[in-house]
N, C-alpha and C positions, 0 to 999 in steps of 0.2 A: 453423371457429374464426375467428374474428378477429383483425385485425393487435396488437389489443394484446398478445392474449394470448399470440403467436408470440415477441413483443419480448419480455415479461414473462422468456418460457422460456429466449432465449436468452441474456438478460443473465443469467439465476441460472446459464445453466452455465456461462458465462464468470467468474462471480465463485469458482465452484468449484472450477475448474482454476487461478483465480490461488493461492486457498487451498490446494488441494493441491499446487504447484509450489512454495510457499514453505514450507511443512510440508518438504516435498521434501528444498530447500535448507538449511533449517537443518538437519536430520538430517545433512547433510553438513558441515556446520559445527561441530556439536559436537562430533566428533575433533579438529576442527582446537585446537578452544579446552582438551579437557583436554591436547592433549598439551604443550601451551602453559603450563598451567597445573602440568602435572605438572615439566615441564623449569625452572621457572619465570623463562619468558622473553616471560610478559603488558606488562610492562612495557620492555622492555628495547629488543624491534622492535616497530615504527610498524604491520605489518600486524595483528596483536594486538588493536592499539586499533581498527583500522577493522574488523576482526570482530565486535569487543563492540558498536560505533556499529551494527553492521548486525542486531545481536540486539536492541539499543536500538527501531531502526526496525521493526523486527518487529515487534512488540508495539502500537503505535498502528496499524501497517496491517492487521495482522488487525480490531481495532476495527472501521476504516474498511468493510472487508469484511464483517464480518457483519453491522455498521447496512445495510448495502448490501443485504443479503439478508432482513433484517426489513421495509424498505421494498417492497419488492420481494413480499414476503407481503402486508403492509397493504394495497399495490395495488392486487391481487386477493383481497382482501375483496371482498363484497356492497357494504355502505359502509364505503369507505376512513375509518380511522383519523387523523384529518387530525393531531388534537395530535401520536400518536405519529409519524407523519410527520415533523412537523416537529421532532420533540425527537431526531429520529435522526441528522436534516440537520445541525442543531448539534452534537450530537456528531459528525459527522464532520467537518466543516470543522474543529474545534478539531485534532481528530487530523492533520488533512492541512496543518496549519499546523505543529504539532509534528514529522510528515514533512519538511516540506519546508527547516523550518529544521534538522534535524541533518544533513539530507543536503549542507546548503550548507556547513556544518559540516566537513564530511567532507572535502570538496576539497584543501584546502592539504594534510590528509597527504595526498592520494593524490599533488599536489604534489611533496612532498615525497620522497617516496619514490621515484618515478620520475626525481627529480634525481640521489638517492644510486648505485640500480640501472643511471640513466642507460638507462632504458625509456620511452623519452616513447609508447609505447602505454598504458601504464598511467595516464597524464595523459587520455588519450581515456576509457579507459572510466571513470574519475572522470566525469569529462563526463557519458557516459550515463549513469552513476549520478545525478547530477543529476537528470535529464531522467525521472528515477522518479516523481516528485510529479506530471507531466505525464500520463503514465498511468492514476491516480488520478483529478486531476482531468477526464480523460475520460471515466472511469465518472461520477463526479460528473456530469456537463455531459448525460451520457444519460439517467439517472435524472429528471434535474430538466425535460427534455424530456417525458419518460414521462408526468409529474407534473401538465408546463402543459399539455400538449395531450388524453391520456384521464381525469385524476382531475379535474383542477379543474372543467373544464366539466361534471362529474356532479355537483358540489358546488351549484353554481346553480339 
């Protein structure tokens, strides 16, 4: 077999395990939010709202992920798909732009909350939170490698 097609395999299991870990994590989360919901104290504490922001987020990064694994098919077609390619591409930057601004979003509460708690580690992993879009677009940045170096020169 050849190098693309090792690349191809390992990028879809790596996009699999990101979608199963966050399937994962929201399963864990939705305790958190009905019991939140039940007590109804959604609005009342700051962590509530950065649960729902992070359900918010969810929702465009799976997008992002599965364009990521349709690409990723198209690849390895016989002859790659180029429009659908590119209409996938689009839609994920749109999505990773919509990531990346509610997670900026996000900060001042975590801000904020680690002022109240006086947990300034809680201020850090906002940070890392941040630094989510960056993950993203590193799959993004490998794909589009994938794309300039084994699809397009077969285009020519």
């Amino acid at each position: 077999m050849n190098h693309f097609v090792w690349q191809v395999r390992f990028l879809r299991f790596i996009v699999f395990g990101i979608i199963f870990s966050l399937f994962g994590l929201a399963g864990l989360g939705i305790l958190l939010v009905w019991h939140g919901i039940t007590k109804n104290l959604l609005l009342e504490r700051p962590g509530y709202s950065v649960l729902l922001t992070a359900y918010l987020i969810f929702i465009p990064t799976l997008l992002i992920l599965f364009h990521a694994l349709r690409i990723l098919r198209y690849m390895s077609m016989a002859p790659p798909a180029f429009p659908l390619i590119t209409a996938s591409i689009q839609s994920m930057k749109l999505s990773f732009y919509i990531v990346a601004i509610l997670t900026a979003c996000l900060f001042p509460v975590f801000f904020y909350i680690g002022q109240i708690d006086d947990a300034p580690g809680l201020i850090i992993i906002g940070m890392g939170l941040i630094l989510t879009p960056l993950t993203i677009g590193t799959l993004l940045a490998c794909i589009q490698q994938l794309l300039l170096r084994y699809v397009l020169p077969m285009k020519s």
